[in-house]
C-alpha positions as CSV (number, residue, x, y, z in Angstrom):
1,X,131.1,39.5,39.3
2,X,133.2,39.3,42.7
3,X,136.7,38.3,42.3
4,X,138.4,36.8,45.2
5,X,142.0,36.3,43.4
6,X,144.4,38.5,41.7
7,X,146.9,38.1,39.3
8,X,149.9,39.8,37.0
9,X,148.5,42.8,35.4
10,X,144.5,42.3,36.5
11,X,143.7,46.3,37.1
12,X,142.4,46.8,41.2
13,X,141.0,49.7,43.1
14,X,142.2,49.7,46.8
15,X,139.3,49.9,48.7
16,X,137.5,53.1,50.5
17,X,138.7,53.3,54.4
18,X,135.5,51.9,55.6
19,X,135.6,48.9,53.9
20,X,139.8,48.5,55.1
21,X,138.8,49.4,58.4
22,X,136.2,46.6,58.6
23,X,138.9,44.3,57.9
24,X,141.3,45.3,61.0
25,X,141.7,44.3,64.3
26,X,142.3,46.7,67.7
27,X,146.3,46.5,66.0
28,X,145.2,47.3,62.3
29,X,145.8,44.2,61.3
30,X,144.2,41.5,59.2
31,X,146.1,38.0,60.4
32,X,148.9,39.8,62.3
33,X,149.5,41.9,58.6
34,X,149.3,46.0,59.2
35,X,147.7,48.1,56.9
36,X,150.1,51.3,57.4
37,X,149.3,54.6,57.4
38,X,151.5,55.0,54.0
39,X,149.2,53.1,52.1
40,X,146.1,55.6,52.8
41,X,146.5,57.9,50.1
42,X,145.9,55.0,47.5
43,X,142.3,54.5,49.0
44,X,139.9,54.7,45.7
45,X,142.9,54.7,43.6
46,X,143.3,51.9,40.8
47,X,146.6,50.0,39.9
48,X,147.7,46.6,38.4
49,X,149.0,43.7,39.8
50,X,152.6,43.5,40.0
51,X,152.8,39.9,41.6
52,X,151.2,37.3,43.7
53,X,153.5,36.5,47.2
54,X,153.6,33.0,46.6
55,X,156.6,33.1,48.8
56,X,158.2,36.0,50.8
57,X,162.0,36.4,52.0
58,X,161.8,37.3,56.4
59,X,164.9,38.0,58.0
60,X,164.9,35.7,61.1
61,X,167.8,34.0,62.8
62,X,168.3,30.3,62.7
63,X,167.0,27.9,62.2
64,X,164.1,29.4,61.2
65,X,163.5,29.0,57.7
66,X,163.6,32.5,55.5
67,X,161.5,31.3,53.0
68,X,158.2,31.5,54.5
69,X,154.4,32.1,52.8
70,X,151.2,33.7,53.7
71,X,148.8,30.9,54.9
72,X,146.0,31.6,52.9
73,X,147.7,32.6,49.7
74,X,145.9,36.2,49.5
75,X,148.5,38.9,49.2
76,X,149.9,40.6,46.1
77,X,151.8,43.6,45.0
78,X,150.6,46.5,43.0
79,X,152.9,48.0,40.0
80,X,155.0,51.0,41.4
81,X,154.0,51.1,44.8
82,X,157.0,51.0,47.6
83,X,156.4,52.6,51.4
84,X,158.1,56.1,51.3
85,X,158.6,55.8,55.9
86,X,156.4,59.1,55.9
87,X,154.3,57.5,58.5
88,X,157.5,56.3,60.6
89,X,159.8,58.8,60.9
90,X,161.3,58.8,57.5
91,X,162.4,55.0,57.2
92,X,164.1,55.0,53.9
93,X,164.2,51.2,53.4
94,X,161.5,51.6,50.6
95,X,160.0,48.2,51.1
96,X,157.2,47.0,48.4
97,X,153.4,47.2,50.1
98,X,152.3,43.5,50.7
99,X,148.4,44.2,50.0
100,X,146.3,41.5,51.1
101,X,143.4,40.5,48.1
102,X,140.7,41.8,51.3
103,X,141.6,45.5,50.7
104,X,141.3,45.2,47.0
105,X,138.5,45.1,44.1
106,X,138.5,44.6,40.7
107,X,138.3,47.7,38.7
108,X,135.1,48.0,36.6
109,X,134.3,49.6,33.0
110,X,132.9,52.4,34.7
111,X,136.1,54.5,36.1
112,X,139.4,53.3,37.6
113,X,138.6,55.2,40.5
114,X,136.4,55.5,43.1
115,X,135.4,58.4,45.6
116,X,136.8,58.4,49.0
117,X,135.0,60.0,51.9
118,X,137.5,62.2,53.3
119,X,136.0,62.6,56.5
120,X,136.6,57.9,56.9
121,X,140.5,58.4,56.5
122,X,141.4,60.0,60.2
123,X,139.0,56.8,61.6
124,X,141.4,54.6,59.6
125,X,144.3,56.8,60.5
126,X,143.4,56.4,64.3
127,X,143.3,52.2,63.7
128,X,146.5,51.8,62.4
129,X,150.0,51.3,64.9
130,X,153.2,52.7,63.9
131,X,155.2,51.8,67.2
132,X,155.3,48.5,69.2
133,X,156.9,50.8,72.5
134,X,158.9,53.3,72.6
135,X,161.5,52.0,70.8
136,X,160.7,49.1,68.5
137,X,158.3,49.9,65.4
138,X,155.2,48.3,64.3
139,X,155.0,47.9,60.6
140,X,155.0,45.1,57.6
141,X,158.8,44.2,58.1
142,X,159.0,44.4,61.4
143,X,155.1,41.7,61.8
144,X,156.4,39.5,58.6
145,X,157.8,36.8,60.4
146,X,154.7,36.7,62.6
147,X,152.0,37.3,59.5
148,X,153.5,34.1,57.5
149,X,154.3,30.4,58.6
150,X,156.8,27.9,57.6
151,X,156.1,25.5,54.4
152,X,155.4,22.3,55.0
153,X,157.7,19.9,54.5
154,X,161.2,20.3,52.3
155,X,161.5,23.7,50.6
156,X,163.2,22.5,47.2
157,X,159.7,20.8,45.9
158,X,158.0,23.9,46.9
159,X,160.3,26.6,44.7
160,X,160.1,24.0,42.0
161,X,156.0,24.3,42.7
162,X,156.2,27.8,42.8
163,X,158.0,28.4,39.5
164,X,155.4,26.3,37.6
165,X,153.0,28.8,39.4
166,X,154.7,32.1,38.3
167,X,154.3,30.8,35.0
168,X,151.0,29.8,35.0
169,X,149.4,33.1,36.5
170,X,151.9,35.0,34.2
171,X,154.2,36.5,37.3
172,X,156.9,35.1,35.6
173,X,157.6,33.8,31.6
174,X,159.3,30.6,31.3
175,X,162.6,32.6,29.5
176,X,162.6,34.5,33.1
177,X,162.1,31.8,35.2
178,X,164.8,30.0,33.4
179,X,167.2,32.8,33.9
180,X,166.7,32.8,37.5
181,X,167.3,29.2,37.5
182,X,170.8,29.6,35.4
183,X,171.9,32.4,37.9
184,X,171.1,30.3,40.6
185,X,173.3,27.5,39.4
186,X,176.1,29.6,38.3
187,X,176.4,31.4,41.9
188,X,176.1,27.9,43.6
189,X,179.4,26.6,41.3
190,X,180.5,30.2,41.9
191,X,180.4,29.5,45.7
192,X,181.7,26.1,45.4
193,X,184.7,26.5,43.1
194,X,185.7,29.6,45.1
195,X,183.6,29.3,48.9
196,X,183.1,32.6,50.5
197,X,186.7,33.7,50.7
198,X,185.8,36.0,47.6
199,X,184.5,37.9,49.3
200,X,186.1,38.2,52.5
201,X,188.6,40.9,53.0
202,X,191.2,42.1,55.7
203,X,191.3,41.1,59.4
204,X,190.6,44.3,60.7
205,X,189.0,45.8,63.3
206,X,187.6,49.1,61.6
207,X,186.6,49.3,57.9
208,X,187.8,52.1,55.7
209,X,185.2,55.1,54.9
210,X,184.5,57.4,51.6
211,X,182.7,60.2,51.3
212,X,181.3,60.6,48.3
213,X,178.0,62.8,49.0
214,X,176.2,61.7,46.0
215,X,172.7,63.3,45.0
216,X,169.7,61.8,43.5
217,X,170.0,61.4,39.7
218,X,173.9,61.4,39.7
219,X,175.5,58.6,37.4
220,X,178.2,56.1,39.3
221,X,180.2,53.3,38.3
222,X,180.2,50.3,40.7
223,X,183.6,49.7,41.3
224,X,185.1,46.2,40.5
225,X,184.8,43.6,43.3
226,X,189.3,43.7,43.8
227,X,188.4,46.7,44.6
228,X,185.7,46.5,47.0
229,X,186.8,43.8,48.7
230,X,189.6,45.5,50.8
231,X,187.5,47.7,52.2
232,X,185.6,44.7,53.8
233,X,186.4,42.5,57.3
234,X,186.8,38.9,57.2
235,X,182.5,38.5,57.4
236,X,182.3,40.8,54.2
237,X,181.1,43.6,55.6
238,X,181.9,47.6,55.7
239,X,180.8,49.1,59.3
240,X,178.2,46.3,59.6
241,X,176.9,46.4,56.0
242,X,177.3,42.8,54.2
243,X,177.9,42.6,49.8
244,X,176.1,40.2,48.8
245,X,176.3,37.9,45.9
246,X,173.8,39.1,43.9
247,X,175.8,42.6,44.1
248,X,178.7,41.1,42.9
249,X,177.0,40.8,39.6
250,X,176.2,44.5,39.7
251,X,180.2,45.0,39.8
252,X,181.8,47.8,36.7
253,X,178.0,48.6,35.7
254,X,176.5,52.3,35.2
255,X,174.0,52.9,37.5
256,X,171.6,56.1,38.8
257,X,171.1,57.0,42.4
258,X,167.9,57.0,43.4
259,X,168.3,58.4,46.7
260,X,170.3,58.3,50.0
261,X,169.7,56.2,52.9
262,X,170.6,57.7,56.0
263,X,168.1,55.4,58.4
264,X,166.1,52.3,57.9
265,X,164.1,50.4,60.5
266,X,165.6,46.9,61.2
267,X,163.4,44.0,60.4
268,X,164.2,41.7,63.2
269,X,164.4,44.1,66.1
270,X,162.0,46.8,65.1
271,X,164.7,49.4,66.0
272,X,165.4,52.3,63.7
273,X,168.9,52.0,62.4
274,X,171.2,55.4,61.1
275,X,173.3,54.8,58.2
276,X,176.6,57.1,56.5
277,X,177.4,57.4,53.1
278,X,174.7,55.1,51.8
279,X,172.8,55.4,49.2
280,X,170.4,53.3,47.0
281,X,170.6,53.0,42.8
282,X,168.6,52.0,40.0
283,X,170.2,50.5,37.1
284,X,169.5,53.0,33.8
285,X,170.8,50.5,31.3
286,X,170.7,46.5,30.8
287,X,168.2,44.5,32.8
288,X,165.4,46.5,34.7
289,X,166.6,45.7,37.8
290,X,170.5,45.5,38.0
291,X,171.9,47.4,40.4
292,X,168.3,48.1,42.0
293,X,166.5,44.9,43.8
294,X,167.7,41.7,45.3
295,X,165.9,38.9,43.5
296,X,166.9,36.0,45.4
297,X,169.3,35.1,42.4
298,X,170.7,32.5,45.4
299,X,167.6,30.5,45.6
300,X,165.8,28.5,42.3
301,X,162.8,31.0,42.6
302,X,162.6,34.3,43.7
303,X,159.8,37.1,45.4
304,X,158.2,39.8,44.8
305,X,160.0,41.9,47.8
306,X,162.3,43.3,45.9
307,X,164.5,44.6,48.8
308,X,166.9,47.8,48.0
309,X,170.6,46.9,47.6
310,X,172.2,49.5,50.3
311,X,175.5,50.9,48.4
312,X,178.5,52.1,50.8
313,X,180.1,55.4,49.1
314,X,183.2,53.9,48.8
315,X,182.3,51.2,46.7
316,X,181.0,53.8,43.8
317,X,182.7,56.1,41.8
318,X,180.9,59.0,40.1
319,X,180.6,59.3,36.1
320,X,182.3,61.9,34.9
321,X,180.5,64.7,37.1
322,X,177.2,63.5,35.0
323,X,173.7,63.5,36.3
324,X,170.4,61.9,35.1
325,X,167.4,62.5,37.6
326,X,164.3,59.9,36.0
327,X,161.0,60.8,37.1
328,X,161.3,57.9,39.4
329,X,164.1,59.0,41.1
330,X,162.5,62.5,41.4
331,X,159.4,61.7,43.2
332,X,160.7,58.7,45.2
333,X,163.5,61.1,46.6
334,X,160.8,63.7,47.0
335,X,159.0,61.4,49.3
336,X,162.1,60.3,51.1
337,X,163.3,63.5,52.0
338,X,159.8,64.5,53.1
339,X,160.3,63.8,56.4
């Protein structure tokens, strides 16, 4: 039986190149979304559904709304699977694949894979952009804003809708949903007891540097937010890059490297950004993803992005010269580093 919708842990198969590349147009797009030449190697592979994209975070400048959805509801996320930049020039943002439901089928008894035609992929290949000129990039970031639309109407009914809907289709247990709603209020009487001045730190002209050169696998300790804070300007930012609230809650916690991020291409301009003494962690204790993904925690329902938190060296300390490299942070580093 053909299913048209996906949900939380339903088991897929990415389709063969043929079929994807009956999807796409002269762009390799399917409603201004790219299929990117990352994603190729899963053809014929199976995986399970992480999420449903009910709603998606977009960087865009005001007043455009950042809360914005896919019109026809068909997009989900598959368990494990984040865009290693092989196929643009090493981006190490590590955004989460947005697969649209058209590129997917549901895995059968028979296998959990399916045999892909080697000789289809270099078509497919051939399909896809990677550059909109010779400066800008062409990719899922850099075409969100321009592959979803605006809700109708006010946005507060809608996360309210949303929630009931994570809950329903099992994205999301009620206990979870009700955390995110408790963080939520806490940072918004966080915010109004204290404003932004928290975190806001010297009027100065230059922010202070630290070099660290931390390695995949090593152990740090976030340092606490009096200490962080003096190495930020009055916009709360160190050499351009902003802490947010949600890494405020990451403050005097363990965490593992997972790699460093030396370039990332920048949603709203397309342009590939360099970066110094950054790096990227993933929280080996606690809650899965503390010190790893932005949830939203500032709105009453979250995505399934899962941006990277980008950590400045100075902010971290190491642990005691200890390392830990998990078999996630092995392979994702190997992939980073592979261009």
């Amino acid at each position: 039986m053909r299913r048209d919708k996906f949900f939380a842990g339903d088991r897929v198969v990415v389709r063969s190149p043929q079929e994807i590349l009956s999807t796409l147009d002269a762009n390799g797009t399917l409603d201004n979304h790219p299929f990117m030449p990352e994603m190729l190697d899963f053809c014929g592979k199976s995986f399970l559904v992480h999420r449903r994209v009910e709603k998606t975070c977009v960087e865009a400048p005001p007043p455009i709304e950042p809360n914005r959805r896919f019109a026809k509801n068909d997009v989900v996320t598959l368990e494990g699977l984040r865009c290693d930049g092989s196929g643009h020039d090493g981006c190490k943002r590590g955004c989460r694949f947005y697969w649209k439901e058209a590129w997917l089928r549901p895995a059968d008894g028979a296998g959990n894979t399916v045999p892909v035609e080697k000789s289809a992929l270099p078509q497919l290949r051939a399909r896809l952009k990677v550059k909109a000129d010779a400066e800008r990039y062409f990719c899922q970031s850099t075409e969100l804003l321009r592959s979803t639309e605006a809700f109708p109407g006010r946005m507060k009914p809608w996360l309210v809708r949303i929630a009931f809907r994570q809950i329903f289709q099992k994205d999301r247990s009620a206990s979870e949903i009700a955390k995110l709603f408790v963080r939520w209020l806490r940072i918004r009487l966080q915010r109004a007891a204290a404003g932004d001045d928290r975190l806001r730190g010297p009027d100065t002209r230059e922010t202070p540097v630290e070099v660290l050169d931390l390695k995949p696998g090593e152990l740090v300790r976030i340092k606490p937010l009096d200490q962080i804070v003096p190495t930020l300007n009055r916009k709360k930012r160190n050499r351009g890059m902003v802490v947010c609230h949600e890494m405020t809650l990451c403050c005097e916690t363990v965490a593992e490297v997972r790699y460093r991020v030396d370039h990332v291409i920048e949603e709203s301009s397309g342009k590939m950004r360099e970066l110094k003494h950054t790096v990227t962690l993933q929280g080996p204790q606690g809650e899965k993803s503390l010190c790893d993904e932005c949830l939203c925690y500032g709105e009453m329902g979250d995505c399934p992005r899962g941006e990277l938190m980008y950590w400045r060296e100075i902010w971290l300390e190491r642990v005691n010269g200890q390392s830990r490299v998990s078999p996630e942070t092995e392979e994702f580093a190997r992939y980073a580093s592979a261009r």
